[in-house]
PQR file of N, CA, C, O and H, with PARSE charges and radii, in Angstrom:
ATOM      1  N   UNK A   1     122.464 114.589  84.074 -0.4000 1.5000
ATOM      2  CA  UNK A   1     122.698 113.149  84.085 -0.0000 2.0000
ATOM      3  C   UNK A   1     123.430 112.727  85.359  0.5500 1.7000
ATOM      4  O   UNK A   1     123.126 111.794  86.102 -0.5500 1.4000
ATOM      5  N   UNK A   2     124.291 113.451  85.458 -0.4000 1.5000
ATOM      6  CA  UNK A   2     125.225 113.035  86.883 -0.0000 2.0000
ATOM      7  C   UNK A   2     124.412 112.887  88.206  0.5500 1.7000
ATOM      8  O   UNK A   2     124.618 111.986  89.020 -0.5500 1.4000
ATOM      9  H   UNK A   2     124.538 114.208  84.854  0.4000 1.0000
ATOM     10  N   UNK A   3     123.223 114.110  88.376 -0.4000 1.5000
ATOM     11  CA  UNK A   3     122.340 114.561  89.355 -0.0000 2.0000
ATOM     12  C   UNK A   3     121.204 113.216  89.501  0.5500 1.7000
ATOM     13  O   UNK A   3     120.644 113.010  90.577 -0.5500 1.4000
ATOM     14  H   UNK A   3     123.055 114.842  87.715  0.4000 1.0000
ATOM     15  N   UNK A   4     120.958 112.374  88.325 -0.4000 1.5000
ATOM     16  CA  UNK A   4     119.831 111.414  88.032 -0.0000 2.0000
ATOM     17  C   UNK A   4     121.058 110.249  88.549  0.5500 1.7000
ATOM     18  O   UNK A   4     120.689 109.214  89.105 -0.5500 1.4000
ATOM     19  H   UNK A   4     121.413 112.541  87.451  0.4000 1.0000
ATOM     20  N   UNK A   5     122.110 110.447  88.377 -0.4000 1.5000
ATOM     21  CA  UNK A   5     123.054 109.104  89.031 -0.0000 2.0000
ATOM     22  C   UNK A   5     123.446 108.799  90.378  0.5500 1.7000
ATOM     23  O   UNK A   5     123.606 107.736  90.978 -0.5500 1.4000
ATOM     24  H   UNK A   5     122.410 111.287  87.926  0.4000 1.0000
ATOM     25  N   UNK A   6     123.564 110.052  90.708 -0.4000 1.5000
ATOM     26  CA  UNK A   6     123.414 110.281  92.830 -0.0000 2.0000
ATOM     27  C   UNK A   6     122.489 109.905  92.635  0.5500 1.7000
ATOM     28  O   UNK A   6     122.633 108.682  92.632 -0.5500 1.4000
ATOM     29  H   UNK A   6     123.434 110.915  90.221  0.4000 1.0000
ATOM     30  N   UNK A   7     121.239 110.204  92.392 -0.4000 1.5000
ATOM     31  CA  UNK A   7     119.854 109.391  93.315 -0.0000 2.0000
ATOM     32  C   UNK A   7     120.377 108.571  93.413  0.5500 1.7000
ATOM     33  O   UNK A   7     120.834 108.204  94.496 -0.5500 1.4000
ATOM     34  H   UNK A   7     121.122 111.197  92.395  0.4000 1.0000
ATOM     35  N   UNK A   8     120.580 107.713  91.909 -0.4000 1.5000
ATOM     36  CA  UNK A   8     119.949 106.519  92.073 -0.0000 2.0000
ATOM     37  C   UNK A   8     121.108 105.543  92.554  0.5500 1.7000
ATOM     38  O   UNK A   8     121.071 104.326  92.368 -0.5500 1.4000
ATOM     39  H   UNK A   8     120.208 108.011  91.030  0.4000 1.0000
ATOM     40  N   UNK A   9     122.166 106.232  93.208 -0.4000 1.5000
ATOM     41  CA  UNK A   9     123.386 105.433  94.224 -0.0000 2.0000
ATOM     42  C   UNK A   9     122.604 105.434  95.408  0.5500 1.7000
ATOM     43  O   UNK A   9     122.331 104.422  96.053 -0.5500 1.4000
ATOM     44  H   UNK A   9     122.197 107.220  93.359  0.4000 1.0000
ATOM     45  N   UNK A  10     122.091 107.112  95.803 -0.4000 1.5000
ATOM     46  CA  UNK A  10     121.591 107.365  96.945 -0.0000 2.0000
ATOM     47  C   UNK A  10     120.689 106.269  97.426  0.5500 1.7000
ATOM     48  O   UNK A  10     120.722 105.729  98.532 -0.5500 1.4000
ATOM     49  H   UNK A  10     122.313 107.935  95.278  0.4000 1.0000
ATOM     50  N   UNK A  11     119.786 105.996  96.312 -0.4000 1.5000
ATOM     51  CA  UNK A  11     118.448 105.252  96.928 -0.0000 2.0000
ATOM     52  C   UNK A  11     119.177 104.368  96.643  0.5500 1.7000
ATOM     53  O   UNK A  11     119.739 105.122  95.848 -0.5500 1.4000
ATOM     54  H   UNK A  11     119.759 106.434  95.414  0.4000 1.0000
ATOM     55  N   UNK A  12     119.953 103.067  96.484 -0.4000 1.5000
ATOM     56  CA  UNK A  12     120.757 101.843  96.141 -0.0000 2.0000
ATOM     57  C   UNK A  12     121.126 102.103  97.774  0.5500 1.7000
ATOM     58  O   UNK A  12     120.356 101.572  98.574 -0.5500 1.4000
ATOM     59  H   UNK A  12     119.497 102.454  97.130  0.4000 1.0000
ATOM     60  N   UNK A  13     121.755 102.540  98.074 -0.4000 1.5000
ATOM     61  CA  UNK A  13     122.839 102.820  99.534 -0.0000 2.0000
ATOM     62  C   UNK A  13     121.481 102.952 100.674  0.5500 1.7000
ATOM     63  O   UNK A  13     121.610 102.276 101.695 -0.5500 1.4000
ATOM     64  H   UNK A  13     122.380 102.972  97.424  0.4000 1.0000
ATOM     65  N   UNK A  14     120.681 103.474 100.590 -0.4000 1.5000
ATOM     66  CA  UNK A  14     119.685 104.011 101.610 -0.0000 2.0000
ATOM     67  C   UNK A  14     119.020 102.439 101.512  0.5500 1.7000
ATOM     68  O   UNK A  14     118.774 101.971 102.624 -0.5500 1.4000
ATOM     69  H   UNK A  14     120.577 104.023  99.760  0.4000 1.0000
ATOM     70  N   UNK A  15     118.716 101.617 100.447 -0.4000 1.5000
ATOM     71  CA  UNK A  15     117.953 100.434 100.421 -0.0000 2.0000
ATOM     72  C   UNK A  15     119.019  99.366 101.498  0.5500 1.7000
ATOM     73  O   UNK A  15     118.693  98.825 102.555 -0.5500 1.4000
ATOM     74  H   UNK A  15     118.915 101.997  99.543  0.4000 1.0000
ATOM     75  N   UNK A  16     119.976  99.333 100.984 -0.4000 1.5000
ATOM     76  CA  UNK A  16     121.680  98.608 101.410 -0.0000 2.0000
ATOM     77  C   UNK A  16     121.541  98.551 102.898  0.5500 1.7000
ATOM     78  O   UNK A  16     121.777  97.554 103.579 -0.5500 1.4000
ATOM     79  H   UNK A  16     120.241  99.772 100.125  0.4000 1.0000
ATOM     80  N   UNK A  17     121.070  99.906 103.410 -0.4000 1.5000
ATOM     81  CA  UNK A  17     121.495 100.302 104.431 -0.0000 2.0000
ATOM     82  C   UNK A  17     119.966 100.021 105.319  0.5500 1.7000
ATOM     83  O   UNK A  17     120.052  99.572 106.462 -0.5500 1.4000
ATOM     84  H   UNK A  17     120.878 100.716 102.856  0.4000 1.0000
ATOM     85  N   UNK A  18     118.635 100.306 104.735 -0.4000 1.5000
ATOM     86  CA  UNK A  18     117.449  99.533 105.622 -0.0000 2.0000
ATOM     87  C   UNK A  18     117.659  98.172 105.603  0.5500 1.7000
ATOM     88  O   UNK A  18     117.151  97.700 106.621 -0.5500 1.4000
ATOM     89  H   UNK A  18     118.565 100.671 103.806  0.4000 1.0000
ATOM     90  N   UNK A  19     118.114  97.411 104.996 -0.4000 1.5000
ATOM     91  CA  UNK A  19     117.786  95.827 104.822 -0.0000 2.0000
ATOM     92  C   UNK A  19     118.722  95.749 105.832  0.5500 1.7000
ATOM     93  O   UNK A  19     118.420  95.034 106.787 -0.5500 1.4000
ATOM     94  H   UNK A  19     118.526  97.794 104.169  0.4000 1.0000
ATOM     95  N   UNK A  20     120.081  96.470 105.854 -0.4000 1.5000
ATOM     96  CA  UNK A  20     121.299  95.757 106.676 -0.0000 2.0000
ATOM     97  C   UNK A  20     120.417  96.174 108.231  0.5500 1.7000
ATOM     98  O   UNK A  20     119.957  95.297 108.963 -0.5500 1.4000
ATOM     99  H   UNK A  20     120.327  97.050 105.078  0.4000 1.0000
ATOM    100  N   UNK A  21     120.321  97.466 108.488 -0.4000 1.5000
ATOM    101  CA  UNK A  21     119.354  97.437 109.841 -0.0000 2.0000
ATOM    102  C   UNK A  21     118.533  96.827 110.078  0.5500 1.7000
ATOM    103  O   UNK A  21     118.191  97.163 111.212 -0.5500 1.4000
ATOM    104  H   UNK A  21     120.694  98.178 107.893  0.4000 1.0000
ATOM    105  N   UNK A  22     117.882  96.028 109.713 -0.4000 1.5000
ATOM    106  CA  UNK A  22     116.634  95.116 109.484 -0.0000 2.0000
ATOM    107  C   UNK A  22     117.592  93.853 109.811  0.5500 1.7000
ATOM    108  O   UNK A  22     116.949  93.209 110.640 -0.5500 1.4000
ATOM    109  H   UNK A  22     118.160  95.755 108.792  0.4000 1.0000
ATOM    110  N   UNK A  23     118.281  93.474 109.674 -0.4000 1.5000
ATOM    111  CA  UNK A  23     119.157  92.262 109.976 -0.0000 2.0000
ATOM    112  C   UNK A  23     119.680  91.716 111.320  0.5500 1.7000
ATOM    113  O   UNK A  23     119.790  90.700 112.007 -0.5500 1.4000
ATOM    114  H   UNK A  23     118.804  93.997 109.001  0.4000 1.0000
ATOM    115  N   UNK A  24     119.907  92.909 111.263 -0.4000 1.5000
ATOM    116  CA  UNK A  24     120.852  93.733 112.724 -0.0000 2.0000
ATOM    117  C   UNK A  24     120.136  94.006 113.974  0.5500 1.7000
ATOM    118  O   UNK A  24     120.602  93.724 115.078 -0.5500 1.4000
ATOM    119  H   UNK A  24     119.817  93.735 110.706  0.4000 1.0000
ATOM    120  N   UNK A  25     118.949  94.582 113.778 -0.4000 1.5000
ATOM    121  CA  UNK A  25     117.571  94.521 114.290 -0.0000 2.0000
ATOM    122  C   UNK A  25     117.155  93.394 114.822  0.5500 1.7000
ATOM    123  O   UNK A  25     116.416  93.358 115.806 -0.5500 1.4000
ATOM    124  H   UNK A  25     118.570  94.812 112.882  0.4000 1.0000
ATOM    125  N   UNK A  26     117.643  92.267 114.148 -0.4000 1.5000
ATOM    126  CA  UNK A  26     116.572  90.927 114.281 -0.0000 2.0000
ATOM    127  C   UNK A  26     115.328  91.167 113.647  0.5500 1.7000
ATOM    128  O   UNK A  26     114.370  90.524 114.077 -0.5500 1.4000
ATOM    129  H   UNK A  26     118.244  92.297 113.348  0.4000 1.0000
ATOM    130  N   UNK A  27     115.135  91.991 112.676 -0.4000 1.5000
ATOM    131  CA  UNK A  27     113.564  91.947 111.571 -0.0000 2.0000
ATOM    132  C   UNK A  27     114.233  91.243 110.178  0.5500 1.7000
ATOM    133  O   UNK A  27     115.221  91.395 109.460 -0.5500 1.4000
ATOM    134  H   UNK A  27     115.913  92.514 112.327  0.4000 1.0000
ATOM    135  N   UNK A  28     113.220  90.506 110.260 -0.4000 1.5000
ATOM    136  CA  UNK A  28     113.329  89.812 108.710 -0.0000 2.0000
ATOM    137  C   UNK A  28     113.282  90.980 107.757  0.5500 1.7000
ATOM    138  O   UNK A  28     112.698  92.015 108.080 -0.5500 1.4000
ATOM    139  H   UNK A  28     112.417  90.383 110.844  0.4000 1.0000
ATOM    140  N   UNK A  29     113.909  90.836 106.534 -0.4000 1.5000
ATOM    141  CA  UNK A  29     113.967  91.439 105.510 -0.0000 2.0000
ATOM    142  C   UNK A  29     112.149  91.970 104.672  0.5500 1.7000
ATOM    143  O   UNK A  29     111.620  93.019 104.306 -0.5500 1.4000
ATOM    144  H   UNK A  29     114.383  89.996 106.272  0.4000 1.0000
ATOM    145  N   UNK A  30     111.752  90.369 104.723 -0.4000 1.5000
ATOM    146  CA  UNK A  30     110.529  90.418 104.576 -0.0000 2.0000
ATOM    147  C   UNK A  30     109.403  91.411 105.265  0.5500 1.7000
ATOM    148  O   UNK A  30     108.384  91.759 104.668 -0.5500 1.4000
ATOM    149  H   UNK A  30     112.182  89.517 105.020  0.4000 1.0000
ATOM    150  N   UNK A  31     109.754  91.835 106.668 -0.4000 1.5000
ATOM    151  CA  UNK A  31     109.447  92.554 107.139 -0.0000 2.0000
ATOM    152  C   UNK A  31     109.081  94.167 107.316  0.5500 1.7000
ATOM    153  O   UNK A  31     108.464  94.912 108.077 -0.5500 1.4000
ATOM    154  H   UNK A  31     110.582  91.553 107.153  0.4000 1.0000
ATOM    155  N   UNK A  32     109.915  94.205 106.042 -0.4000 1.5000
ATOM    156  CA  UNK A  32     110.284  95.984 105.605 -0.0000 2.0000
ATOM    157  C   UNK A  32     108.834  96.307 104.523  0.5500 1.7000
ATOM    158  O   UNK A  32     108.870  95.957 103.343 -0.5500 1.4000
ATOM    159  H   UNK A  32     110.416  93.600 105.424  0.4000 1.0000
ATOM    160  N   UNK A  33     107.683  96.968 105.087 -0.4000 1.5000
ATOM    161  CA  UNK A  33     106.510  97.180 104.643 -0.0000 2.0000
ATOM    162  C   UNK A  33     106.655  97.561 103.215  0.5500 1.7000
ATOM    163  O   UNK A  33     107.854  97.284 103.174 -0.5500 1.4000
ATOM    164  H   UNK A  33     107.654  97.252 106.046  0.4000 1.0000
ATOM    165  N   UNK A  34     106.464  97.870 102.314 -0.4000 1.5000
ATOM    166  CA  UNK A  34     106.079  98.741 100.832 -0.0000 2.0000
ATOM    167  C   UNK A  34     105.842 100.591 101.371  0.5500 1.7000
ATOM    168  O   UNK A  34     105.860 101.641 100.729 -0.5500 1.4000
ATOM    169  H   UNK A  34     105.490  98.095 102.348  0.4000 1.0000
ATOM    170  N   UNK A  35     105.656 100.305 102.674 -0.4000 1.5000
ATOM    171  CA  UNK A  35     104.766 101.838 103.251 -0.0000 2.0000
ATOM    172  C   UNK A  35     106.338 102.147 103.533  0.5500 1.7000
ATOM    173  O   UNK A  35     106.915 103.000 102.858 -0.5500 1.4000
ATOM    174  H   UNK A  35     105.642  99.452 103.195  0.4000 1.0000
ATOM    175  N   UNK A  36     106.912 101.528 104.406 -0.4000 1.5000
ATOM    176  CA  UNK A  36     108.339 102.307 105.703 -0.0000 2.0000
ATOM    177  C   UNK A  36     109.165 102.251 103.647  0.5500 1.7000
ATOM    178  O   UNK A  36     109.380 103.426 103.347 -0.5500 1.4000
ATOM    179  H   UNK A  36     106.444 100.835 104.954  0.4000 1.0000
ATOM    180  N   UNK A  37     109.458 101.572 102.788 -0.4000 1.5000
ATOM    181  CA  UNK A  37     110.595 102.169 101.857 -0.0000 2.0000
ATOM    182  C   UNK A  37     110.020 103.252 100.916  0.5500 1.7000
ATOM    183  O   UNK A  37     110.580 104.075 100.191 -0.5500 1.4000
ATOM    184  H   UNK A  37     109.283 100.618 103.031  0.4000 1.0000
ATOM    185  N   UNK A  38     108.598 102.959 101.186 -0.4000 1.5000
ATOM    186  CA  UNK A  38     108.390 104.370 100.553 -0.0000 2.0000
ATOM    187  C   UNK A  38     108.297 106.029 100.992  0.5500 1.7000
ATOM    188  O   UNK A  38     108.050 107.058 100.364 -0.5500 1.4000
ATOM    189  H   UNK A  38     108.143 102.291 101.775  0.4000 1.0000
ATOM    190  N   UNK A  39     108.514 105.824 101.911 -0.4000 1.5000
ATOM    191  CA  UNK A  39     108.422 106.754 103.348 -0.0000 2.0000
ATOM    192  C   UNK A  39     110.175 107.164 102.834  0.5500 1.7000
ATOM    193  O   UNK A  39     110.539 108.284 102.478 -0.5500 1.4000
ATOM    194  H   UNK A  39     108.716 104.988 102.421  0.4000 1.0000
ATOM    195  N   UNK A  40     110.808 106.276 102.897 -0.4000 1.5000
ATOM    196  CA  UNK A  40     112.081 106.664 103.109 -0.0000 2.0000
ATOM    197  C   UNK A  40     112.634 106.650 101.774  0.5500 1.7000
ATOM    198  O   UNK A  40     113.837 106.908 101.829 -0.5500 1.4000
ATOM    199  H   UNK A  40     110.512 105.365 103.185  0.4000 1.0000
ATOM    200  N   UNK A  41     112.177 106.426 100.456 -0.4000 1.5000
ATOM    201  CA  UNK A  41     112.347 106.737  99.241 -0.0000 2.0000
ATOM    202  C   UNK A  41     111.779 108.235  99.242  0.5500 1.7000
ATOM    203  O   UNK A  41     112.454 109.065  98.633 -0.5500 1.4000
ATOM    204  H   UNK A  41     111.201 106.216 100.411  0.4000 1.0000
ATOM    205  N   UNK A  42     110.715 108.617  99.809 -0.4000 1.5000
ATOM    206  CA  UNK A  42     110.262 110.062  99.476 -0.0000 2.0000
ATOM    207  C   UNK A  42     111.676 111.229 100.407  0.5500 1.7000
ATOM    208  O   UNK A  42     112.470 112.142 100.182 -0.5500 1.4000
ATOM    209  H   UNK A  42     110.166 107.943 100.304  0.4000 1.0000
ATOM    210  N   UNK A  43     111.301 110.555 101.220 -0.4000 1.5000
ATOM    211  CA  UNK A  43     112.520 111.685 102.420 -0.0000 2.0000
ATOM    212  C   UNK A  43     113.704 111.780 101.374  0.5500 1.7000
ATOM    213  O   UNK A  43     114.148 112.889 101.074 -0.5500 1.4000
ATOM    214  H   UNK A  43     110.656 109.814 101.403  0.4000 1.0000
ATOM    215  N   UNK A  44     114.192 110.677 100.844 -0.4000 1.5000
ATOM    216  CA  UNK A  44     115.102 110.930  99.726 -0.0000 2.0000
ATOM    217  C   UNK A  44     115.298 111.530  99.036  0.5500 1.7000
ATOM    218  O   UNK A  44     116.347 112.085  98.706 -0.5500 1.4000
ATOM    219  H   UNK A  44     113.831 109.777 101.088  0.4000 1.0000
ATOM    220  N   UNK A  45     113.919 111.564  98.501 -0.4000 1.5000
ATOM    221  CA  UNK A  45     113.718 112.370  97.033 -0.0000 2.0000
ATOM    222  C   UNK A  45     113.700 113.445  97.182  0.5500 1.7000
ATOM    223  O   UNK A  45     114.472 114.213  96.607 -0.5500 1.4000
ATOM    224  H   UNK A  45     113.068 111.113  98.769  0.4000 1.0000
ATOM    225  N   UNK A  46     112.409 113.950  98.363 -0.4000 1.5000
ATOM    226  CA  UNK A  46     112.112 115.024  98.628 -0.0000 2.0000
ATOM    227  C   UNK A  46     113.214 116.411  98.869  0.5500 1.7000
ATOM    228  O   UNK A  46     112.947 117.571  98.554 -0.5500 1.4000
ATOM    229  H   UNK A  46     111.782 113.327  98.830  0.4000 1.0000
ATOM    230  N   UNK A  47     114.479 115.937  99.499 -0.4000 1.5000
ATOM    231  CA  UNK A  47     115.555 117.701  99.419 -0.0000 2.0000
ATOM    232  C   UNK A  47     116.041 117.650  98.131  0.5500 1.7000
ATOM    233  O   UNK A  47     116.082 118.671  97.444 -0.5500 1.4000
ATOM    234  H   UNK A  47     114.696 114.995  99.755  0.4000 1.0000
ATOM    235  N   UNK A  48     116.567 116.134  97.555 -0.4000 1.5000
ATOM    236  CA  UNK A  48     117.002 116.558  96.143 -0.0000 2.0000
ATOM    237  C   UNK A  48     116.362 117.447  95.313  0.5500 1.7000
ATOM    238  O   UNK A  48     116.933 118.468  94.928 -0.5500 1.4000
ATOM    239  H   UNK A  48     116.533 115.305  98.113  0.4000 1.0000
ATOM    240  N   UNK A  49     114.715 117.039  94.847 -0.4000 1.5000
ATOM    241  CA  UNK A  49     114.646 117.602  93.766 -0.0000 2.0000
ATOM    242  C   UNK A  49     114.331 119.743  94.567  0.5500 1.7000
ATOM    243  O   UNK A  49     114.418 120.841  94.018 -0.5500 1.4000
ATOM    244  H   UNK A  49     114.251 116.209  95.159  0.4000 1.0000
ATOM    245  N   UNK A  50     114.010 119.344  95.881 -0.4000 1.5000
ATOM    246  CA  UNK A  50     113.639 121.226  96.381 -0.0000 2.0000
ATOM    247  C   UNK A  50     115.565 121.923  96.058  0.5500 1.7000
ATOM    248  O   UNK A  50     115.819 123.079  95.721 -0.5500 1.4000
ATOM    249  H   UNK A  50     113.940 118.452  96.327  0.4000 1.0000
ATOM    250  N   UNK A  51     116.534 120.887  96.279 -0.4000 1.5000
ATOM    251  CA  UNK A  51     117.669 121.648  96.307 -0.0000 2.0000
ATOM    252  C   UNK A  51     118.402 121.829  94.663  0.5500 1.7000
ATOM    253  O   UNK A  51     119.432 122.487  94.515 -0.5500 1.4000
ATOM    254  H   UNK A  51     116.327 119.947  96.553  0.4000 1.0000
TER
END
């Protein structure tokens, strides 16, 4: 349960943290594809569940 609660801070903080670069950037929010957060939802996922 604890391990299913990091993700899901992880991916909360990793989302937090594209939108705020996206700001910062000068890219609209709107701008953040379905493809680039899923890209970076997998990179996420992907060492958790191998580690």
């Amino acid at each position: 349960m604890g391990n299913l609660k990091r993700c899901f801070f992880l991916l909360l903080f990793s989302l937090i943290r594209v939108s705020s670069a996206g700001i910062f950037n000068g890219v609209k929010p709107n701008q953040i594809t379905p493809e680039n957060s899923y890209r970076a939802r997998k990179a996420l996922f992907l060492p958790s569940i191998a580690a």
